[in-house]
C-alpha positions as CSV (number, residue, x, y, z in Angstrom):
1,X,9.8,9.3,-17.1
2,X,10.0,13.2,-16.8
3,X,8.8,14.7,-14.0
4,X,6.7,17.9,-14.8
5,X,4.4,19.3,-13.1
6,X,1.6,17.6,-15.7
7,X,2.9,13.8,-15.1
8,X,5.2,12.3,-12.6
9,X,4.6,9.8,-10.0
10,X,5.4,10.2,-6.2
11,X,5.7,6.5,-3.9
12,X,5.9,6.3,-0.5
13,X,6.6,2.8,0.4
14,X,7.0,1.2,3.9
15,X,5.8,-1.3,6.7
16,X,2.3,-2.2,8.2
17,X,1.2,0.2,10.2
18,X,3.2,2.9,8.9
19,X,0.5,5.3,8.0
20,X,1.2,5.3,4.4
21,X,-2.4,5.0,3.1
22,X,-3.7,8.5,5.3
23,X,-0.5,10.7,4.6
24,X,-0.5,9.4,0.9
25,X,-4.2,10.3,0.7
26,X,-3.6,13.8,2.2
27,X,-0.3,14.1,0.2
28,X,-2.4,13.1,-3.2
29,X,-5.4,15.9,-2.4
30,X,-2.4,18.8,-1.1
31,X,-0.7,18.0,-4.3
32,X,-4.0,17.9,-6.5
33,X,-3.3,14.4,-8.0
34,X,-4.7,11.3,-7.6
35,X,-3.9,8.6,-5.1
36,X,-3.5,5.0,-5.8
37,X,-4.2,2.8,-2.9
38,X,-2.0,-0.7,-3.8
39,X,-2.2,-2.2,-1.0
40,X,-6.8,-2.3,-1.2
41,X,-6.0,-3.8,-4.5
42,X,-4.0,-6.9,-2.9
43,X,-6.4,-6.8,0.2
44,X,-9.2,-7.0,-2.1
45,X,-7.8,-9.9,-4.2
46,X,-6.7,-11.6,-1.3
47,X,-10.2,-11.4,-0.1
48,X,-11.4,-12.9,-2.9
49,X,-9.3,-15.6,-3.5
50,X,-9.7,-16.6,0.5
51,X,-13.6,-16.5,0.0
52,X,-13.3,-19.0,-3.3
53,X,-11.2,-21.5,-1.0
54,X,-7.9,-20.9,-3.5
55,X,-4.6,-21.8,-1.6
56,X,-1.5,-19.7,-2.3
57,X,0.1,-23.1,-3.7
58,X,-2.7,-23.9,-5.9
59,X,-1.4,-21.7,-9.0
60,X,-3.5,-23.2,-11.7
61,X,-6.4,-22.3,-10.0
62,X,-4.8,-19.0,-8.8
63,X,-4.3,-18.1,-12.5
64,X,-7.3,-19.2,-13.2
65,X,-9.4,-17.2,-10.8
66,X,-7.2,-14.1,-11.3
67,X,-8.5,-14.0,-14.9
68,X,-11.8,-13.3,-14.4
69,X,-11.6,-11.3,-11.4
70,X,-12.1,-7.3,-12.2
71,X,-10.7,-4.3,-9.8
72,X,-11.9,-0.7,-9.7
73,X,-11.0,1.7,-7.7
74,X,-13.5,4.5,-7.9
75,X,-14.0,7.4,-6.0
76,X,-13.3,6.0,-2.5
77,X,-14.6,2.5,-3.0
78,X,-12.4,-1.0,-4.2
79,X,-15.1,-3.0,-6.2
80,X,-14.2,-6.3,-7.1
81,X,-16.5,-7.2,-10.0
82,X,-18.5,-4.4,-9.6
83,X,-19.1,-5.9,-5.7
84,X,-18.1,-3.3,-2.9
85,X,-15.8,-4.7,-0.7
86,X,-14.6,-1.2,0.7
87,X,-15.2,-2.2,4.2
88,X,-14.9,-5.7,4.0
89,X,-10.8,-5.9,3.1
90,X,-9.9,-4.1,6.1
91,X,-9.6,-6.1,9.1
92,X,-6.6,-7.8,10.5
93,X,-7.9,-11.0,9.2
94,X,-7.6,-9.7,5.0
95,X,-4.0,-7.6,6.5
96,X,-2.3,-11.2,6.9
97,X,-4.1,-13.0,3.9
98,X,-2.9,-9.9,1.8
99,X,0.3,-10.6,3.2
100,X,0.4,-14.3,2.4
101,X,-1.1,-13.9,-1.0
102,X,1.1,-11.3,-2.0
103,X,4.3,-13.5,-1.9
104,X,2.8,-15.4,-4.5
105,X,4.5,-14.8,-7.8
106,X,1.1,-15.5,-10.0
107,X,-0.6,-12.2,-8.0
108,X,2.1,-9.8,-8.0
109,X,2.5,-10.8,-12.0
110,X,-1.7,-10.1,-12.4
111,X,-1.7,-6.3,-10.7
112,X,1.5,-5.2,-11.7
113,X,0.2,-4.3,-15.0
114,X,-3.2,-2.5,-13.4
115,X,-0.8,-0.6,-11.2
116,X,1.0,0.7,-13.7
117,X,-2.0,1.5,-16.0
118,X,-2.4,4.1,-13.5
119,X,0.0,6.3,-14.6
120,X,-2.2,6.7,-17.7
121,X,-4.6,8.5,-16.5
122,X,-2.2,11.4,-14.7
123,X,-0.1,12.4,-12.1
124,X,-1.0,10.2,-9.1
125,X,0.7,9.0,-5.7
126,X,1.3,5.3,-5.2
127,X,1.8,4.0,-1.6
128,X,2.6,0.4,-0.4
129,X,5.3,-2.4,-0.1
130,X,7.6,-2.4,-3.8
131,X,5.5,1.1,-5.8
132,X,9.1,2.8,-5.5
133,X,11.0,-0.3,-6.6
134,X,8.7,-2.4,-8.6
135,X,5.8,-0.7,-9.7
136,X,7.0,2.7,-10.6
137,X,10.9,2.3,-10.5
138,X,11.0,5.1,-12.7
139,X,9.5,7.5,-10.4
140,X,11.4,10.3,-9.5
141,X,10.0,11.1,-6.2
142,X,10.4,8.5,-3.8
143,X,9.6,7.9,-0.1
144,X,10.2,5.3,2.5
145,X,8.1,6.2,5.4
146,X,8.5,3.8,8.7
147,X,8.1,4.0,12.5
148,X,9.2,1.7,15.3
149,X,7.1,-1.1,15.9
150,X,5.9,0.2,19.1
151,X,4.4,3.4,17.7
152,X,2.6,1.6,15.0
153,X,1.4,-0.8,16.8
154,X,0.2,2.0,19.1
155,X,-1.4,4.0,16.4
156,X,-3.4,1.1,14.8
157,X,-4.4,0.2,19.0
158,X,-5.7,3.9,18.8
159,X,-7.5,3.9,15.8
160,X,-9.4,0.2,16.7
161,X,-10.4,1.8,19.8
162,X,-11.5,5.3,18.6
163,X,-13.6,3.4,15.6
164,X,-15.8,1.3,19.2
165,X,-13.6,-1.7,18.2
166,X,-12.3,-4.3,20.7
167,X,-8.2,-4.1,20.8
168,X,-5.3,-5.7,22.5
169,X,-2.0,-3.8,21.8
170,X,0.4,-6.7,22.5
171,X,-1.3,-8.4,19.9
172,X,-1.4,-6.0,17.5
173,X,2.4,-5.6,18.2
174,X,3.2,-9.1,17.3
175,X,1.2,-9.1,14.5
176,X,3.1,-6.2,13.0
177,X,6.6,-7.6,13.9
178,X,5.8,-10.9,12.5
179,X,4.3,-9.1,9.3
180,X,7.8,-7.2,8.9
181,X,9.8,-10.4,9.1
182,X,7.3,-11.6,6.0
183,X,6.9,-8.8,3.9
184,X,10.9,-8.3,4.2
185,X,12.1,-12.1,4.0
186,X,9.4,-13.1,1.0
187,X,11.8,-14.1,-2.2
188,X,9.7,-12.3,-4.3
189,X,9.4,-8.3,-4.5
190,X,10.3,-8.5,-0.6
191,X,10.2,-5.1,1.2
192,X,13.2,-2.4,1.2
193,X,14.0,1.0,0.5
194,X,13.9,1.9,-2.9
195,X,16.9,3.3,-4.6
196,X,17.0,7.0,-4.3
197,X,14.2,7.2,-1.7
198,X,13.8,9.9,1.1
199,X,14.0,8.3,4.6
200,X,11.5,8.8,6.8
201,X,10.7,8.0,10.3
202,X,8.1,9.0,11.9
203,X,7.9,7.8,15.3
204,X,7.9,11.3,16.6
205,X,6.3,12.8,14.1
206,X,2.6,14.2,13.5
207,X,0.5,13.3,10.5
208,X,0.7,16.4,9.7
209,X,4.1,16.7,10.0
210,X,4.7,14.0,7.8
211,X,2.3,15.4,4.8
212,X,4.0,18.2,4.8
213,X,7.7,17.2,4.9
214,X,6.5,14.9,1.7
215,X,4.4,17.8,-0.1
216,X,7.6,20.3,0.1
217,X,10.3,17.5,-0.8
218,X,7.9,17.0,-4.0
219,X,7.6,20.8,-4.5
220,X,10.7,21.1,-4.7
221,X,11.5,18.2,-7.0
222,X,9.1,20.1,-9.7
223,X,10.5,23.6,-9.5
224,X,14.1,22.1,-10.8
C-alpha cells in the first residue's frame, strides 16, 4: 500500500502496559485519522467466550461461537452484539483471558479479517501485539513502543489508584512480566518488533513526549 496523505496506516505495537492504547488515541486525533483499538476487540471476545464457559481447547465450539458473535467499535464504545461491554473488558481479570484466548489459532483467524476491514473505511492507527507484523504488514509507518517492567507496572499502579481503585504494585508487576513471557513465547503471532519499526522506549519519557515523537516520525513519512 501507498502511503499518502488520503490512506496509509500507522501501528504502534508493544507489551502490556506500554501505553499504547492512550498515545495511539492521541496520535489518531493529532493526526486526524481514526484509531483502531485491537486489543478491546480481543478483550471483548475473550470476554465473551469466558462468560459462555468456551475453553481455549474446545475449537469446535470456539468456531462455533465465534460465528455468531458481532463486534462494533463505535464512537468510543466495543459492542459485542449490539451489548456494551466498554467497561466491562477492562479489568485485569479480561487482560489475562485476552491473553490466553489470543494464542488460540481459531481467534486470531476470526478478527484478522475485521482488523483489516478497517483500512476500508480510511486512514486509521492500529495499536496492539502483531498490527505492524500481522495485521497491517504492509503499513508503512511502524512503531514499537515499550517500557521497563517497572515503569509500567508503575503507571498502570497509578492509574488503578487515581480511578479510587484498590492496587498492589508487586502484583501488578508480576502480572505484566508473566504476560510478557506469554504474549512473546505463544507459537502463534507471538510478540516482536515488526520489520522496519521505530524503536521506542519510553521509560523516561512523558505521554506527551511520546505522541509527539510518533506524530512527527509520521509527518515526516508523508511529506516524502
Amino acid at each position: 500500500m501507498e502511503i499518502t496523505k488520503s490512506s496509509y496506516v500507522v501501528t504502534i505495537d508493544g507489551p502490556a502496559g506500554a501505553g499504547k492504547s492512550s498515545v495511539a488515541k492521541r496520535v489518531a486525533q493529532e493526526l486526524g485519522i481514526k484509531y483502531l483499538d485491537t486489543g478491546a476487540i480481543y478483550r471483548a471476545i475473550a470476554l465473551i467466550l469466558a462468560k459462555s464457559e468456551i475453553k481455549p481447547d474446545a475449537e469446535e465450539f470456539l468456531r462455533e461461537a465465534l460465528s455468531e458473535i458481532k463486534i462494533e467499535l463505535k464512537d468510543k464504545s466495543v459492542l459485542v452484539n449490539d451489548f456494551d461491554v466498554s467497561s466491562e473488558i477492562r479489568t485485569p481479570e479480561v487482560d489475562e483471558l485476552a491473553s490466553i484466548y489470543s494464542a488460540v489459532p481459531a481467534v486470531r483467524e476470526a478478527l484478522l479479517g475485521l482488523q483489516k476491514e478497517q483500512e476500508n473505511y480510511g486512514s486509521l492507527v492500529a495499536e496492539g501485539r502483531d498490527v505492524g507484523s500481522v495485521v497491517f504488514p504492509e503499513a508503512k509507518v511502524k512503531f514499537f513502543l515499550t517500557a521497563s517492567p517497572e515503569a509500567r507496572a508503575k503507571r498502570r499502579y497509578l492509574e488503578r489508584i487515581a480511578k479510587g481503585k484498590e492496587a498492589d504494585y508487586d502484583e501488578i508487576l508480576n502480572s505484566i512480566k508473566q504476560r510478557d513471557i506469554n504474549d512473546s513465547t505463544r507459537e502463534l503471532a507471538p510478540l516482536s518488533v515488526p520489520d522496519g519499526a521505530i524503536y521506542l522506549d519510553t521509560s523516561d519519557m512523558t505521554e506527551t513526549q511520546a505522541v509527539n515523537f510518533i506524530v512527527d516520525r509520521v509527518n515526516e513519512a508523508l511529506s516524502k
